[in-house]
DSSP file (Angstrom, degrees, kcal/mol; ACC not computed):
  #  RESIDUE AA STRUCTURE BP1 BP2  ACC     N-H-->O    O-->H-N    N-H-->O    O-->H-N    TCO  KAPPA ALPHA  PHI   PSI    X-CA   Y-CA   Z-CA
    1    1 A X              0   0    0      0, 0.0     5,-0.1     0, 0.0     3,-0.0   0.000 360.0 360.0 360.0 122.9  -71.4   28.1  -13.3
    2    2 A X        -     0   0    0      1,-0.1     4,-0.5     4,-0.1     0, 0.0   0.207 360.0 -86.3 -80.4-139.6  -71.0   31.8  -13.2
    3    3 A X  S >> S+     0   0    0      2,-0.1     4,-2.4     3,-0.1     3,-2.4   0.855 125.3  52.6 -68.0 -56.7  -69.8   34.2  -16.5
    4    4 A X  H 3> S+     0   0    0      1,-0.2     4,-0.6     2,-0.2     5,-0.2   0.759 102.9  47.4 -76.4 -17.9  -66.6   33.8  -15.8
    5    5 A X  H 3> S+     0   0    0      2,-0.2     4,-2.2     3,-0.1    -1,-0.2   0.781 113.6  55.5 -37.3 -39.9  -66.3   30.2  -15.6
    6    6 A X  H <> S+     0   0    0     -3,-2.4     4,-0.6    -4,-0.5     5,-0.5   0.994 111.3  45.3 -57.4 -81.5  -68.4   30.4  -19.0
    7    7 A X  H  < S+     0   0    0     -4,-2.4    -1,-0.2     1,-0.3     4,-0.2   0.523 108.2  52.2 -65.0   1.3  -65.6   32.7  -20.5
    8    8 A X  H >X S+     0   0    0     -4,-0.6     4,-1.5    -5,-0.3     3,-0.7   0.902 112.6  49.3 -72.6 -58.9  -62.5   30.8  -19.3
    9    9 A X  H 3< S+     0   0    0     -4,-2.2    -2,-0.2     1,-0.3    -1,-0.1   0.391 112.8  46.0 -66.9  11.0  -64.1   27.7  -20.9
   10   10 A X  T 3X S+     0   0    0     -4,-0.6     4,-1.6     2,-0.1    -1,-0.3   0.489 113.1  44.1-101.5 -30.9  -64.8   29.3  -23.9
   11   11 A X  H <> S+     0   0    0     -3,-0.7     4,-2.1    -5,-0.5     5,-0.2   0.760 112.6  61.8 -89.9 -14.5  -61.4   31.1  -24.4
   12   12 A X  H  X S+     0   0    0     -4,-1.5     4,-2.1     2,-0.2    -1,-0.2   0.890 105.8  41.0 -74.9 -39.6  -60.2   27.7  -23.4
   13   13 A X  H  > S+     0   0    0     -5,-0.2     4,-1.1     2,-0.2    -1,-0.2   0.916 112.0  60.0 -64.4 -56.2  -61.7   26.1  -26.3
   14   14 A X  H  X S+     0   0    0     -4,-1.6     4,-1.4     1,-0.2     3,-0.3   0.889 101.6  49.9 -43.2 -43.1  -60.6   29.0  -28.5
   15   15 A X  H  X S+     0   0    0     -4,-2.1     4,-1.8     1,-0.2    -1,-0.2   0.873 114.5  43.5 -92.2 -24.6  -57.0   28.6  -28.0
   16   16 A X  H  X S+     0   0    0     -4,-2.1     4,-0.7     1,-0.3    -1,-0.2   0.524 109.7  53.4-123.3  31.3  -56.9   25.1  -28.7
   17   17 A X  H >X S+     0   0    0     -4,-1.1     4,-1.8    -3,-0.3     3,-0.6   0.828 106.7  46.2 -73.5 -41.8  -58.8   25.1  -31.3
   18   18 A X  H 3X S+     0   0    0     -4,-1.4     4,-6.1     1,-0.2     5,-0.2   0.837 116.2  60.4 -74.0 -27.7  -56.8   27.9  -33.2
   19   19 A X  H 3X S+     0   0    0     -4,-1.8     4,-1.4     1,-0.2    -1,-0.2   0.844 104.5  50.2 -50.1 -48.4  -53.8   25.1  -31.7
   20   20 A X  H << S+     0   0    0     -4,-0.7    -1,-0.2    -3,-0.6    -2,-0.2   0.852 108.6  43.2 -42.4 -58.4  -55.3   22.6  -33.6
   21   21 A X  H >X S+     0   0    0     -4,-1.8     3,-1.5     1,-0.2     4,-1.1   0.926 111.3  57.8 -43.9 -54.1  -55.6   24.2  -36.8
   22   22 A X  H >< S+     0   0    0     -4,-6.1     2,-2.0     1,-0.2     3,-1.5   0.984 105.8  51.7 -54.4 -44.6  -51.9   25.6  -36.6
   23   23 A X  T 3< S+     0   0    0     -4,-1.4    -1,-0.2     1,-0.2    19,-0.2  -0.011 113.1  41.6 -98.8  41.4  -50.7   22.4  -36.2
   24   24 A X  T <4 S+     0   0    0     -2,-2.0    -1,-0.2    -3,-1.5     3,-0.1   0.331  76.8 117.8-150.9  -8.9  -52.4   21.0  -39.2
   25   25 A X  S << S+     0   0    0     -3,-1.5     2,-1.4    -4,-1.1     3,-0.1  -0.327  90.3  18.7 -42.7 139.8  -52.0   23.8  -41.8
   26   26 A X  S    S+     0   0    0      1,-0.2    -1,-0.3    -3,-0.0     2,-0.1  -0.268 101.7 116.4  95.0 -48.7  -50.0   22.1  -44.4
   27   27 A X        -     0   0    0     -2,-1.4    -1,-0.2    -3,-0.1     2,-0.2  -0.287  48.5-153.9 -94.3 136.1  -50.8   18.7  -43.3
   28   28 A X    >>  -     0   0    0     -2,-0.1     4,-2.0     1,-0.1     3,-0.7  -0.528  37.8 -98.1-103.5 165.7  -52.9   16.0  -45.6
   29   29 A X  H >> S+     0   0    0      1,-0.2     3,-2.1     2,-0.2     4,-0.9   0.940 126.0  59.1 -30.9 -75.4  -55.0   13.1  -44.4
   30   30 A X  H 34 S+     0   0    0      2,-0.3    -1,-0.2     1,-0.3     3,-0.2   0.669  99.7  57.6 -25.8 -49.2  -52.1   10.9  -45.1
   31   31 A X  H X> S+     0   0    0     -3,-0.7     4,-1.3     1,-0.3     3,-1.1   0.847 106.9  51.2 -50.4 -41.7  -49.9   13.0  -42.5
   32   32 A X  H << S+     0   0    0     -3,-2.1    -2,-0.3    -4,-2.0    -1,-0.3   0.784 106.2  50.6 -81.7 -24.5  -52.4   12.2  -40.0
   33   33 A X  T 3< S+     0   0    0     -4,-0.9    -1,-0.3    -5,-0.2    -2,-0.2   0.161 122.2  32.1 -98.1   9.8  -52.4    8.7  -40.6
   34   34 A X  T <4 S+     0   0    0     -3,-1.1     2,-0.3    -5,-0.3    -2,-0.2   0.475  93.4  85.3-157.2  26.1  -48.7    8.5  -40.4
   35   35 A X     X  -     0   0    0     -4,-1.3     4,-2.8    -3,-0.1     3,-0.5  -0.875  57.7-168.7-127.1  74.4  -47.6   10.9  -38.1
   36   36 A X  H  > S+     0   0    0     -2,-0.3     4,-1.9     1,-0.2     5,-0.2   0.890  82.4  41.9 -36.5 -45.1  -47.9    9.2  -34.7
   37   37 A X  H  > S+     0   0    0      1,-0.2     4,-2.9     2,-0.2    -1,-0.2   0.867 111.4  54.6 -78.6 -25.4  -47.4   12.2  -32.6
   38   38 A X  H  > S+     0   0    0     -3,-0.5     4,-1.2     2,-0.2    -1,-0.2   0.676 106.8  48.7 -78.7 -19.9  -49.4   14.4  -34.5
   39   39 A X  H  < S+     0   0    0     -4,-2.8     4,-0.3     2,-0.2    -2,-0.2   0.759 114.7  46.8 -88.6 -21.5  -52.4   12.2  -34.4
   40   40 A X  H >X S+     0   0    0     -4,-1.9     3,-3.1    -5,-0.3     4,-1.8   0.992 111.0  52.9 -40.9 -84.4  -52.0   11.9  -30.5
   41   41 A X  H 3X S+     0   0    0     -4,-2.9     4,-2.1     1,-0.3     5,-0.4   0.825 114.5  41.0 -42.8 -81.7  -51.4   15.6  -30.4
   42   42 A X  H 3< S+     0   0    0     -4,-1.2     4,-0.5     1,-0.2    -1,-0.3   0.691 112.4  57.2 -27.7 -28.1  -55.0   16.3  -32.5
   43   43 A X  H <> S+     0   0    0     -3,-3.1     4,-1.1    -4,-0.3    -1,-0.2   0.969 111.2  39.5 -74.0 -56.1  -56.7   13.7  -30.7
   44   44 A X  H  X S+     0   0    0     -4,-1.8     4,-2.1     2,-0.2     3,-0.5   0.945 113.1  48.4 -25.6 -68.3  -56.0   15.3  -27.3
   45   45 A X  H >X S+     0   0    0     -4,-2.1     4,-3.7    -5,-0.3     3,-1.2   0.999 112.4  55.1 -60.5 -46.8  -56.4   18.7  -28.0
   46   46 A X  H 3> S+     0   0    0     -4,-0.5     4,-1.5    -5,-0.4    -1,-0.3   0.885 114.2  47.0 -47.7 -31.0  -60.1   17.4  -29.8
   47   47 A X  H 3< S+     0   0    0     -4,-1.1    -1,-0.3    -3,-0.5    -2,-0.3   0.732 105.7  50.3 -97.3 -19.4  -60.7   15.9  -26.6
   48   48 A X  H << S+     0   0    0     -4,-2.1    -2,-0.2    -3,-1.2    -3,-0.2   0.842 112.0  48.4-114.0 -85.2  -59.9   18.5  -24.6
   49   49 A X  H  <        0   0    0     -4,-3.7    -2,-0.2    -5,-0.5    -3,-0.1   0.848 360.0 360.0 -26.3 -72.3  -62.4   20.9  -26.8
   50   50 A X     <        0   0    0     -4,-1.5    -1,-0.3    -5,-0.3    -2,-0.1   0.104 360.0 360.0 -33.1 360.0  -65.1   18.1  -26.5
């Protein structure tokens, strides 16, 4: 893998991490346990990072 492979997958990680976050500001456990799309959407993006 050269740098720049490195730094794609790193910025790649970066943006949907920060994705994650936005789209959990504001939100409690409870939201996540009863907000189907939103716990799809978090799983994903987690999986994606991962």
């Amino acid at each position: 893998m050269s740098r720049h492979d490195i730094e794609i997958v790193l910025n790649q990680i970066r943006s949907h991490s920060s994705e994650a976050i936005e789209l959990t500001n504001g939100k409690s456990r409870n939201d996540l346990d009863t907000d189907r799309l939103l716990n799809l959407t978090l799983t994903r993006l987690l999986e994606i990072i991962g």
